[in-house]
Every structure is written in C-alpha cells, then in structure tokens.
N, C-alpha and C positions, 0 to 999 in steps of 0.2 A: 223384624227384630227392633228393640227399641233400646236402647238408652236409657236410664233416667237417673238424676244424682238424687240419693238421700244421705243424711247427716254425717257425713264421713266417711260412706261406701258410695261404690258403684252400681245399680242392680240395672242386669238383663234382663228385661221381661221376651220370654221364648215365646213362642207360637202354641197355640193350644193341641195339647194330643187327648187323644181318648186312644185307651188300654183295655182290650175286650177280654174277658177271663170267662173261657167255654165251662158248665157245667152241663151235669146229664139232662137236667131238666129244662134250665135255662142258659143263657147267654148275660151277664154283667159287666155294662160298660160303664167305665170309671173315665171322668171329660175334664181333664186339669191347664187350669191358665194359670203360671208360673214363672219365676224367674231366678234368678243368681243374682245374689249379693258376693261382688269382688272388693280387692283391696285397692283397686286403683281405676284410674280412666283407660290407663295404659291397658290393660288385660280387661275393661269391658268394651276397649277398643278390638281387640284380640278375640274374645268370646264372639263379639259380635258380625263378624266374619265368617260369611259362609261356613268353609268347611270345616271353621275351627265350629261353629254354630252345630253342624250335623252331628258332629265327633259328640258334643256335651248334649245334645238331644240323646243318641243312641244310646251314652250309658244314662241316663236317668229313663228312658225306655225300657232297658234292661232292669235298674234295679224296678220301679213297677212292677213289673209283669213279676220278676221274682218275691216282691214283697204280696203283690195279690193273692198270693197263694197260702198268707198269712193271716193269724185271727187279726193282724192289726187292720183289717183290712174284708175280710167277711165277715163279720159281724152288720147291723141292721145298722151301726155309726162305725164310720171311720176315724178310727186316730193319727189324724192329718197330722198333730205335732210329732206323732213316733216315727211317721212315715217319711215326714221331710228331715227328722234326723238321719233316718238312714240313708235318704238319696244323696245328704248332705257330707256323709260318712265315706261312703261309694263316690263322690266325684272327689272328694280331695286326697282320695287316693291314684285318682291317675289325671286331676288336673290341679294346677298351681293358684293360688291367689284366691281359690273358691271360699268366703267367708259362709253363705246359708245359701240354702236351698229354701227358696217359699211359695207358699200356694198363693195365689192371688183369690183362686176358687177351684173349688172341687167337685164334681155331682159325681152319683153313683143310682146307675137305673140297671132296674132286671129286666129282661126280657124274655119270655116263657118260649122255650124253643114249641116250633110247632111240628 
C-alpha cells in the first residue's frame, strides 16, 4: 500500500484486484489498480493499515462484483466514471473521510469457457 499526497487530499493506491464475473459461455475478468482519495494524512494513515486496508478492499470487492452484473459494466466499454461513483458511494457509507474512489487503470478480457 502506498501513500501518495495530491493537491489537498490524501490518496491510497490499494493493491490491484481482478473480479471474475462467470457467464454461460465465458469467463470476464475485470484487473483494477486503484486508489482512495481521503481528507487527511491522519485517515490515509488509517486506511493504510492492514486490517483497516482489507476492511476497504472487501467492500469495493463487493460493490464490483455487484456492479459487474450491470450494463455499466458489460457492455464492450466500461463506464469506469459511473463505476467508481458508485464504489465511491458504497464506501462512504461505511467508511469516514473517503473523498473518491479512482481507477488508476482498468482492463476487461473475455475468456471463452471451454
């Protein structure tokens, strides 16, 4: 987990996840490197803290997997700006200080079940 100050915020850059969303035919993995923008040092000292770390991994995990199930999201483009509103939406409801949620990068590959 990293640190980094930008212009008045704090942002986390987390750990890259990839989010596998099963269809009949195929397999789509979704590979995001990402971070949180907080209000303070103080609370990207706190995010950045293990278990406070897993806690804000799990639900931005959660909202994924539940957003993949959405056109914002299978369609042939993703709309990474609606996507990271809503993760953005979903962590400041169970955590403090959370200013944005942002992709640093996002891919999205198929993979034809065999």
């Amino acid at each position: 987990y990293e640190i980094t100050p930008v212009t008045g915020v704090q942002t986390c850059a987390l750990p890259i996840l990839t989010v596998p969303v099963y269809k009949a035919s195929s397999i789509t993995y979704f590979v995001a490197d990402f971070g949180v923008a907080v209000t303070n040092l103080d609370l990207a000292s706190h995010y950045y803290d293990g278990q406070n770390a897993v806690r804000l991994r799990d639900q931005i995990m959660a909202t994924l997997h539940t957003v993949a199930e959405t056109q914002m999201m299978r369609g042939p483009e993703v709309d990474s700006d609606a996507v990271a509103e809503r993760v953005t939406q979903d962590l400041r409801k169970s955590f403090g200080g959370i200013e944005d949620f942002i992709f640093l990068s996002l891919y999205k590959t198929d993979v034809p079940r065999g």
